[in-house]
N, C-alpha and C positions, 0 to 999 in steps of 0.2 A: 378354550382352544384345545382341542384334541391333538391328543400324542407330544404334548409339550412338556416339559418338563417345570416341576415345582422349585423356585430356588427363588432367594432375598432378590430385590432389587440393589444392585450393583454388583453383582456373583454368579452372573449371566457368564456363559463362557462366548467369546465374540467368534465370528470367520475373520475379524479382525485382527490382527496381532499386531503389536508396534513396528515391528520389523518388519510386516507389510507396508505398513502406511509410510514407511522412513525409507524404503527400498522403493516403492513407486512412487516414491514426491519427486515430481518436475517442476520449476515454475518457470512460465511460461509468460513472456513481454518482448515489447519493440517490435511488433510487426514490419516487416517493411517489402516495397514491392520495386521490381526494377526491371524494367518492361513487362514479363509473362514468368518471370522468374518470383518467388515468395522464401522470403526468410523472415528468421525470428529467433528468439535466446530462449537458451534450455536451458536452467540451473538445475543440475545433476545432482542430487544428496548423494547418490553413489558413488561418483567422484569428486569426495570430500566438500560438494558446493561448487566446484567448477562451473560456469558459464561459457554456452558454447554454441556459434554461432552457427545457426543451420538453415540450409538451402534447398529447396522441393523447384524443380526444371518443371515444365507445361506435362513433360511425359511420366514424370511422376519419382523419377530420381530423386535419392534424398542425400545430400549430403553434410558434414560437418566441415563446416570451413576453417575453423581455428584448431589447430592440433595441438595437445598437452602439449607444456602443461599450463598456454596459455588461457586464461580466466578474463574473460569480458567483462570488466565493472569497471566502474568511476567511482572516483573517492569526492566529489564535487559534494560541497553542503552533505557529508559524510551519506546519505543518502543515496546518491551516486542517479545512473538513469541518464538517456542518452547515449549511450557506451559505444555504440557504434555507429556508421553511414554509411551507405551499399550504391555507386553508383557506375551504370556500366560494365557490371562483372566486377568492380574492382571494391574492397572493402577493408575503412578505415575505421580501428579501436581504438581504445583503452584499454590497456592488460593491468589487472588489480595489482598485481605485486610489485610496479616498478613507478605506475601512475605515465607510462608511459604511453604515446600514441604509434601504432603499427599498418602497415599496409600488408595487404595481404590478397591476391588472386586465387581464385580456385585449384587445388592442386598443389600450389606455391607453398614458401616458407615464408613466416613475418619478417617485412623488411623495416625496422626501426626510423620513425620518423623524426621526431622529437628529440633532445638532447639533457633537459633540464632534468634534473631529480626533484627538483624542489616545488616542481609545477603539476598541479595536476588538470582532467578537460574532460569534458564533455558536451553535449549537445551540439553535433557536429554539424555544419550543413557546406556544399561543393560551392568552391565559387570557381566553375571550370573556365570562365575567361581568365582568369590570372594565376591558377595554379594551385591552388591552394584550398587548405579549408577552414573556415570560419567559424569560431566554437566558443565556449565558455571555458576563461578558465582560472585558477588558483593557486595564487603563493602563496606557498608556507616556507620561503627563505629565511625568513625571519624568525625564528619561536619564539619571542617577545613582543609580537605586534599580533594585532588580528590579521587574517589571512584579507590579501587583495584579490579582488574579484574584477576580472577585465572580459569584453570580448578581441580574441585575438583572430590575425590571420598566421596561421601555418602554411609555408612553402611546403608544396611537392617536387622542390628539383631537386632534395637530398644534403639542401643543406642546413636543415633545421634552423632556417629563420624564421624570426617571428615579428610581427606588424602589432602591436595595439591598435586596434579601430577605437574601440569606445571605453572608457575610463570615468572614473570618478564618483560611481553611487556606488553604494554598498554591495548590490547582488545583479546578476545579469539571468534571461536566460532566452531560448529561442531564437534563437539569431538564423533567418531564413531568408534564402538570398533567392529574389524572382525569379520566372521560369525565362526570359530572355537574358542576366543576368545584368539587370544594368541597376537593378537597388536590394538591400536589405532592410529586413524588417526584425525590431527583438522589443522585448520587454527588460526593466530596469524598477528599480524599489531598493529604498535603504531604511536602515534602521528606524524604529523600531515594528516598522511594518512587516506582518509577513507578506507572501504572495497572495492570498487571499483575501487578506486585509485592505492592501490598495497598493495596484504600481501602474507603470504607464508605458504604454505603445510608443517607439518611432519607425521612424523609416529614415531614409539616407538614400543620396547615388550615391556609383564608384563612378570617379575620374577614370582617365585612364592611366592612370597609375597606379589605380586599387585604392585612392584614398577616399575617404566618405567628402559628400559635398550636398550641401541644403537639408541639414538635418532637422527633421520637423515632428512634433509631437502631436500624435493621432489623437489620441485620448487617455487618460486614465487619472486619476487623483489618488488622495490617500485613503478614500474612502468606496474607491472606483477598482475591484479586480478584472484585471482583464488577462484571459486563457489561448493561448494557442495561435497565434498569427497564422496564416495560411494564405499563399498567393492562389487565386484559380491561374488556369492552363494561359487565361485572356490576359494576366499580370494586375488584374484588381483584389485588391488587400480583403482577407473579411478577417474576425474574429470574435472573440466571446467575450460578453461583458455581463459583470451584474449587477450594472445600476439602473434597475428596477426593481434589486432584489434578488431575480432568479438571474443565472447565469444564460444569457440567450444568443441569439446567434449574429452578427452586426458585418457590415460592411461599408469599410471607407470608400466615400468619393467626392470630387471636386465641390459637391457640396454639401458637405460634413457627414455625421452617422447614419446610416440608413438601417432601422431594424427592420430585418427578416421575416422571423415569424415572433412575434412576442407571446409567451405562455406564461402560465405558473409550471414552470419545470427547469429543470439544470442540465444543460450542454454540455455544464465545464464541470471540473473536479480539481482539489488542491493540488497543487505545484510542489509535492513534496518531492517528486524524482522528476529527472530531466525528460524530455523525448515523448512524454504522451500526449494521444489523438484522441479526439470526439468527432471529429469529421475530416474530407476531404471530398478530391472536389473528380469524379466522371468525365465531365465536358466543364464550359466555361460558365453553365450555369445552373449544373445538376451536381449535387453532392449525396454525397449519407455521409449520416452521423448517428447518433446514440444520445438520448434523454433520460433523466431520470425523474421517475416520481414516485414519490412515496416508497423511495428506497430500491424501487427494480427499476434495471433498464429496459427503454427497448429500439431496436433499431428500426432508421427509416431513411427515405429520401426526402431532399427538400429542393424548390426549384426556386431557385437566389432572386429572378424577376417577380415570378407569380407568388411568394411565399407558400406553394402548396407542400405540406406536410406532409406524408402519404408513410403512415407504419407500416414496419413488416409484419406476417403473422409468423411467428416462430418462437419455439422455447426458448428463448436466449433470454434472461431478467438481469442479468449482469454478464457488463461490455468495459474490460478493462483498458480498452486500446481498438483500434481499427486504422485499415490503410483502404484507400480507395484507388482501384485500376481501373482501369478499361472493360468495363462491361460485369465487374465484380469486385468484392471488397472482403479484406480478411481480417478477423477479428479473434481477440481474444477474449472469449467468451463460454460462460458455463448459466446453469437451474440449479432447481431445486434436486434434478434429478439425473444432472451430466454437471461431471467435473471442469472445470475449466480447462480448456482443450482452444486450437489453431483452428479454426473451421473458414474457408472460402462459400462464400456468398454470391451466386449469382444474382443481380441486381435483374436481370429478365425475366426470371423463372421463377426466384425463388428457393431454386435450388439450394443444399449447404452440401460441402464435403468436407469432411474432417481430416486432419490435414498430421497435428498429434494432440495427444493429448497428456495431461498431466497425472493424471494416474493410470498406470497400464495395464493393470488386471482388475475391469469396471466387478464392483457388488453385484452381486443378486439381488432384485430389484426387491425381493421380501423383504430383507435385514435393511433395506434405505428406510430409516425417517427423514420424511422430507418436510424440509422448511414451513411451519405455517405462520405469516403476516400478523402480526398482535402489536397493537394501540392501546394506551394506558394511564390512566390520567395522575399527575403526579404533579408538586407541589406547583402552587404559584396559578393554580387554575392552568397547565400547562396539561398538553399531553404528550406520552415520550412513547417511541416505537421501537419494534423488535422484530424478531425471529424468533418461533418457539418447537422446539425440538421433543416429541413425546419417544420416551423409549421403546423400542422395537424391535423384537428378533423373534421373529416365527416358532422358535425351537424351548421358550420358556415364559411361566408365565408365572407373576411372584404372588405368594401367598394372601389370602384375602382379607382383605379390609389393612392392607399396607401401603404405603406410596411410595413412589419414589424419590431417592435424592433428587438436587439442583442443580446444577452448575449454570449460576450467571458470569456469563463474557461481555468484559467493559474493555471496549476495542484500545486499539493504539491511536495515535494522533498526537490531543484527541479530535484536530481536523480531519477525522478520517468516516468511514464510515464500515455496515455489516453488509453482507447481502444476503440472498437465500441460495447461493450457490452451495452445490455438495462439496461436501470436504470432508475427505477422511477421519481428519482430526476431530470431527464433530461425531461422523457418525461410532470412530472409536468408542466412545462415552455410552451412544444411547444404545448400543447393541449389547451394553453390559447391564444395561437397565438403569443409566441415568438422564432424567429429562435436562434438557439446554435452552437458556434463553440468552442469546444474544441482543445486546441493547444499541440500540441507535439514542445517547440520550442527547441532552442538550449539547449542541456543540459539533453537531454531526453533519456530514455533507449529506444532501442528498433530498432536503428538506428545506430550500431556500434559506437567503443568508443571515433574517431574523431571527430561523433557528438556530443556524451555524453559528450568531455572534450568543445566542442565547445561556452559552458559557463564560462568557468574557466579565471577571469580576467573581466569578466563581465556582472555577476549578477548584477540585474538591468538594464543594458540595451541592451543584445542581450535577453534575456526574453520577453521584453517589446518590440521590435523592431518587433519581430516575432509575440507577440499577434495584435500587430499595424497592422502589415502589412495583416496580416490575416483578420481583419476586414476591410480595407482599400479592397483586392481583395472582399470579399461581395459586398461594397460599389458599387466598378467598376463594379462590373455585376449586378448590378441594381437588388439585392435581398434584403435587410436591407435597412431601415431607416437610412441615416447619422446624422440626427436628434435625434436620440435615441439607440446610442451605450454604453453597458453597460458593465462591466469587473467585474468579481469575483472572488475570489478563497482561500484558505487556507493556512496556516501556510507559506512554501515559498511561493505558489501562492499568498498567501494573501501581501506578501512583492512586488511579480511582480503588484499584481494590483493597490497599493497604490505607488509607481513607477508610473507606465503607467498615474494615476489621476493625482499626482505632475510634471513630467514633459514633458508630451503628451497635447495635447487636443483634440484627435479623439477623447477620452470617453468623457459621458456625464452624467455619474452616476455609481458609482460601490459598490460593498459589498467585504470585510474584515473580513473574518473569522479566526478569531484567527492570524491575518498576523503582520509580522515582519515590523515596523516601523524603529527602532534603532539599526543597526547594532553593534554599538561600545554596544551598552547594551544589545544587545541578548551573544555580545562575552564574556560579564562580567557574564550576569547572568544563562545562560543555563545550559545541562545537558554535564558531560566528553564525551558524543559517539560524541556530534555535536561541542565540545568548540572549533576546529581549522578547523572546513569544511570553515567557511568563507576567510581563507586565501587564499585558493585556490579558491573559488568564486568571492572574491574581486582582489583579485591581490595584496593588501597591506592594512592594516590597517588605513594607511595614507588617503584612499579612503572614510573612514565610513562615515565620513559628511557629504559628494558631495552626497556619492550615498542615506544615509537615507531620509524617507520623513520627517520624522518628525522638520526636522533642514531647512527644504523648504516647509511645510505647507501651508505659505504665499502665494505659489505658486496654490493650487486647492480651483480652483473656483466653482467645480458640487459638487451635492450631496451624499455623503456617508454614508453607514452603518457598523457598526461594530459589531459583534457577538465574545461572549468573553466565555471560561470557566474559571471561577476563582479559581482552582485547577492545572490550566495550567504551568507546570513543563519547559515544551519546548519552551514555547513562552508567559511570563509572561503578567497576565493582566497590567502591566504599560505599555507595548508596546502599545495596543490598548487606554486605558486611556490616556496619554500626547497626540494622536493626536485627541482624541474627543474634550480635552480642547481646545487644537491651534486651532481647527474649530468652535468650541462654541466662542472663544474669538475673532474671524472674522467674525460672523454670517453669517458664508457657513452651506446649512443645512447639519444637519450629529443627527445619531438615532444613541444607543448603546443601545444592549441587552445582559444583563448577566445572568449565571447559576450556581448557588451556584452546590457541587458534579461532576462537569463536567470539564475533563481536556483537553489533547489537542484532540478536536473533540468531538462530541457533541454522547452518545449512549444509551438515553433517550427518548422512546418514545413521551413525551412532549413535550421536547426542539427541537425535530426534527421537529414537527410538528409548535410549535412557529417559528424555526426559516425559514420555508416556509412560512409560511403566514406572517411574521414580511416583509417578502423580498417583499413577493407578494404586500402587504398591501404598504412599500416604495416607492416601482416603478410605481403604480398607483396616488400616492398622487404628484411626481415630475413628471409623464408624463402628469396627466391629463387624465386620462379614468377611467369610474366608474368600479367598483367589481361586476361582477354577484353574489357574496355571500356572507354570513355578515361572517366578520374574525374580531377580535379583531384589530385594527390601530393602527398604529405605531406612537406613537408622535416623531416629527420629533423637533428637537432645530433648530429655524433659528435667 
């Protein structure tokens, strides 16, 4: 490459800075549409993580509905999601610091609904014939019980009463009340199931009293998940099941399930946060929705009689959320080579307009590496999928016959999955001249649910086996440095990678964000939505020791970072703490960074940007290659 500059690979100087990537992070969920009006939640890193409810009129006005220093979240299954409902101009939340629900008009100030301290809600839906609205919700009155999980009705005359409708299993969610309002529809599941594991569909009338009457169970078992209830405009039920396997499209009627369109692909996606869409419905028998396969999305319409499937053609490979209006549909959606961004959808045309988007000053399309799709065959005659990220920046080229470093990302969940969408946070890395592979391993949505359970029984090492073997095929094709393979990732991913340090030795340095060390002490101290997912990830209790690192320490010899929020409800800072000790008291090197205000995941413009450069600043001091930039250094304990 001519005119470029000779430097090591990871010594690259970016157009990146942390401070960019931390000062333009938006994220961006809850589509929602209310006649020709469009809103949707901005979480701000600028302002400290604030969530803030914003509204774009037909004529292109944009406004922010919720004024500081109200914060849009729900603390529901610590996860939260759902956090608000927009109907008629009028819009009802959850403000994160009080766990309280608010009403609020355009213009207006929030007028306080709810009364309780001790309750928290989300997933809201209007039941406008009797006033009120209809949501999930949580006691934590008690700090000696597990928390109770109801659906209630909330008064709108102001006087914060409240109705229990439905009681007695463990978790609730979706509670969606018909378009003539005469029944509701929600899902229900209790221990030790998750949501994706198996729960089950009812429906109910209101009296007219608002009380539920002929409550009947549509479908679902413990081995049956079902995604998303949705009434069409006509009041016939559809939803997504995946007992076939894949999560598909389904529709209740007087005589029994009727599948749509049956595929090998996935409609649905875990139930980790409240409030999200894969479809809805144009008229009473035309919808769009979003499918996945082989890890990209893509949007289409479906016509609920004929089952005709009809894709879009558009860049969109990942679709986090979508609403369907009148002649168009708004989604949140990003590529390989657009960030994830609001974009409306004409359903006639085709058309897209972008509405916001989540980073605000887009790359120069040079310095992007974009996303390339990589398959890989890894233990058990299995194969495991990824994202592979090659370093890139026009303006440098590293000296010859050298590779570059790794960084493998073993996501969170780990019911979750990767996509090829851009991210900053990725291209941070490869504009410095580090290549990325992101792993979809066993366990992963996105891949039908024989993959998905393909973890269960052995978290910690089909995880680990699949991020291995992923860097191990880099290795073989002579693209990475074997000398400098690096492994990251969070809360589970942060459990895979400190795994993969304890008892692997392809890595040769990794980061710990917020990740599970103690199995036997995540199950003691966590929150009620995750207290028995481990059973089914471990296979038995009996296993917590073998598989923990922390109880094999002894065993990682490379160096480690850990990033901690000490507000961390999900994944307590003694997890991270006891293995910084066990490696201070071996003098393995190992850095710890904490954040007073910051729970599980970091949504601080500061800390985001510390905790880039904290990484950056890490991997230079153990690999040996200078910083083209001055960043604050990480003192490392050796």
């Amino acid at each position: 490459m001519t005119n470029s500059t000779v430097a090591p690979y990871g010594a690259w100087k970016s157009p990146f800075s942390a401070a960019m990537v931390a000062a333009g992070s938006i994220s961006l969920s809850l589509p929602r549409i209310d006649g020709q009006d469009i809103y949707w939640l901005e979480g701000r890193a600028s302002e400290k993580g604030r969530h803030v409810i914003v509204k774009q009129t037909p004529d292109g006005r944009r406004i922010d509905i919720t004024p500081p220093p109200f914060n849009v979240r729900s603390r529901v299954h610590e996860y939260g999601g759902g956090s608000y409902v927009v109907s008629n101009g009028v819009v009802y939340f959850s403000h994160f610091a009080d766990d309280q629900v608010y009403e609020i008009r355009e213009g207006g100030e929030p007028r306080l609904i709810t009364r309780s301290r001790d309750f928290r809600y989300a997933d809201f839906s209007l039941d406008a014939s009797h006033n009120r609205l209809i949501c999930v919700r949580e006691d934590h009155s008690e700090p000696n019980r597990e928390a109770v999980n109801v659906i209630t009705a909330i008064s709108l005359d102001g006087d914060g009463k409240e109705t229990i409708l439905v009681e007695g299993q463990d978790f609730y969610s979706s509670p969606r009340v018909s378009p003539d309002g005469s029944r509701v529809a929600w899902l229900s599941w209790s221990h030790p199931n998750m949501p994706w594991d198996g729960c089950e569909l009812w429906t109910a009338r209101f009296n007219a009293a608002g009380e539920l009457e002929g409550i009947e169970k549509v479908t679902g078992t413990v081995n049956e998940s079902v995604y998303q209830p949705e009434w069409a405009p006509d009041g016939n039920l559809y939803f997504v099941s995946d007992r076939t396997g894949w999560w598909n499209l389904y529709g209740a009627s007087p005589n029994g399930i009727i599948p749509l369109c049956l595929t090998e692909a996935e409609f649905g996606r875990p139930q980790w946060v409240f409030g999200t869409s894969i479809f809805g419905f144009e008229s009473d028998y035309q919808m769009g929705c979003a499918y996945i396969r082989q890890g990209m999305y893509t949007f289409a319409t479906l016509n609920v009689r004929s089952g005709t499937l009809i894709p879009f053609s558009n860049q969109y490979t990942d679709i986090q959320d979508l609403q369907v209006g009148n002649g168009f549909a708004v989604l949140i959606a990003g590529s390989a080579i657009e960030p994830v961004q609001v974009v409306k959808l004409n359903l006639d045309t085709g058309e897209v307009v972008t509405l916001a988007r989540s980073v605000v000053d887009l790359p120069d399309p040079a310095t992007i590496s974009p996303a390339r799709v990589v398959s890989f065959s890894t233990t058990g005659e299995r194969t495991a999928y990824g994202f592979y990220y090659p370093p890139v920046n026009p303006q440098f080229t590293a000296p010859a016959d050298t590779k570059p470093p790794l960084i493998v990302i073993s996501h969170g969940g780990p019911t979750a999955m990767t996509t090829n969408t851009l991210r900053m946070s990725v291209q941070y890395w490869t504009s410095r001249g580090f290549a990325v592979l992101d792993v979809n391993y066993g366990g992963s949505t996105g891949y039908g649910r024989p993959y998905r359970e393909s973890l269960y029984g052995g978290w910690g090492v089909i995880d680990v086996d699949d991020c291995e073997h992923g860097a191990l095929s880099l290795i073989g094709d002579g693209l990475v440095d074997p000398d400098r393979i690096i492994i990251r990732g969070g809360s589970a991913g942060g459990f895979t990678t400190l795994c993969a340090l304890t008892f692997r030795k392809t890595f040769k340095a990794g980061a710990s964000h917020y990740g599970v060390s103690d199995l036997a002490a995540l199950a003691a101290d966590t929150h009620k939505f995750e207290s028995r997912y481990d059973l089914r990830l471990v296979g038995s209790r009996d296993l917590n020791d073998e598989r923990s690192p922390i109880h094999h320490a002894d065993r990682i010899s490379c160096p480690v970072i850990f990033f901690q929020g000490l507000d961390d409800k999900v994944v307590p800072p003694a997890q991270s703490e006891r293995m910084v000790n066990a490696l201070k008291a071996r003098h393995v090197p190992v850095a710890y960074i904490t954040y007073e205000g910051e729970g599980h995941g970091f949504r601080k413009a500061e800390n985001i940007q510390r905790t880039l450069e904290a990484e950056l600043s890490f991997y230079s001091q153990v690999f040996g290659f200078e910083l083209p930039e001055e960043i604050a250094p990480v003192e490392i304990y050796r």
